[in-house]
C-alpha positions in Angstrom: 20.0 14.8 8.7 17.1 14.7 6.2 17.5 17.2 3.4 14.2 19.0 2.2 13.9 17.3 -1.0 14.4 13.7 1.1 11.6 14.7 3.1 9.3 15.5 0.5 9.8 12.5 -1.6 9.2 10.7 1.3 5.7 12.2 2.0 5.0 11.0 -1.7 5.7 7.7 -1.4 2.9 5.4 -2.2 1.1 7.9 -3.4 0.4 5.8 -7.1 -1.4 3.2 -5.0 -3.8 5.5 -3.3 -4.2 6.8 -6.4 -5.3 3.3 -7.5 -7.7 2.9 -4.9 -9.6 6.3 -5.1 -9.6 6.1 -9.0 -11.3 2.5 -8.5 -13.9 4.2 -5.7 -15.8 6.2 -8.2 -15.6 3.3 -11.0 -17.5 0.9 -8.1 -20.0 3.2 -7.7 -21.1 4.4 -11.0 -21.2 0.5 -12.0 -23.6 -0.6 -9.4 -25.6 -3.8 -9.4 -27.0 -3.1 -12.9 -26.6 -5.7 -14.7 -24.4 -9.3 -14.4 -21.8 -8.2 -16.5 -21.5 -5.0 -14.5 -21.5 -6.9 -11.2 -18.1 -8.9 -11.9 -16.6 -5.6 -12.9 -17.6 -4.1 -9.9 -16.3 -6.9 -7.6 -12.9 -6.6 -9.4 -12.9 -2.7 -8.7 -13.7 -3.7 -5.6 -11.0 -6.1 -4.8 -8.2 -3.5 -6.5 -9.6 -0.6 -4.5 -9.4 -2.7 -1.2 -5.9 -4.4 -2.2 -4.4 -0.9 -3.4 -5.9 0.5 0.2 -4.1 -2.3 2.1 -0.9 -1.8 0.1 -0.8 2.1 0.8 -1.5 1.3 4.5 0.8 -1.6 5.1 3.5 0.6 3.8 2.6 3.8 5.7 2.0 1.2 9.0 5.7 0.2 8.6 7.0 3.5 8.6 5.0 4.6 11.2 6.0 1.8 13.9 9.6 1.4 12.9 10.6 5.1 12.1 14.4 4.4 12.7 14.1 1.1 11.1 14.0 2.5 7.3 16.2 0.2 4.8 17.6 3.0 3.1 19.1 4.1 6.7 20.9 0.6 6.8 22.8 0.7 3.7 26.1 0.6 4.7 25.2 -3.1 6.8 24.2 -5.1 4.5 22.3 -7.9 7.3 20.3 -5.0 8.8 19.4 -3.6 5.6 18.0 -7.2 4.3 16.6 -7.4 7.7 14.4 -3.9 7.4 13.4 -5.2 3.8 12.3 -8.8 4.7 10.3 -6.9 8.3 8.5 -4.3 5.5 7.5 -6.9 2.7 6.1 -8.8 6.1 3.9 -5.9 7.1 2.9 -5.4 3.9 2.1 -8.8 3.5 0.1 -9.7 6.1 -1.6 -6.0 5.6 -2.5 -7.8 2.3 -3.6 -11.0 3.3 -6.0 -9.3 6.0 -7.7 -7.1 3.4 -8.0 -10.2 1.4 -9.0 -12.7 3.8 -11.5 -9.6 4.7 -13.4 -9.8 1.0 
């Protein structure tokens, strides 16, 4: 059974890379195609807005289609527990590599 603080720390998780990718949302706008100094700048906010977005949502998309398969559930077996690890830096992986390949 999940204790209350459990629960809330889990609801936070993440939460520095969304963070990242709304702090970068208001930095690509204001630059704008102004100049070609300002252009490069604003690709790279782009890119980290887009990559911290994918990151968030990889994460989130684990958790969501393996609820029972959380690695800190598995502690105690140590072969399922590097299992639920290897599955989660996989999601989040090819969550990555989609966003990327998407740019």
């Amino acid at each position: 059974m999940e204790t209350a603080t459990k629960r809330r720390r889990s609801r936070t998780r993440m939460t520095t890379w969304l963070a990242v990718a709304l702090a970068m949302t208001p930095l690509a706008v204001v630059l704008g195609p102004e100049g070609q100094w300002l252009s490069n700048l604003l690709l790279l906010s782009w890119k980290l807005l887009l990559l911290s977005a994918a990151a968030f949502l990889g994460y989130w998309l684990d958790r969501t289609l393996f609820p029972y398969g959380r690695p800190d559930d598995w502690l105690d077996e140590p072969r399922v527990f590097s299992a639920c690890q290897v599955r989660r830096a996989i999601v989040v992986g090819c969550c990555l590599l989609g966003m990327g390949a998407a740019l």
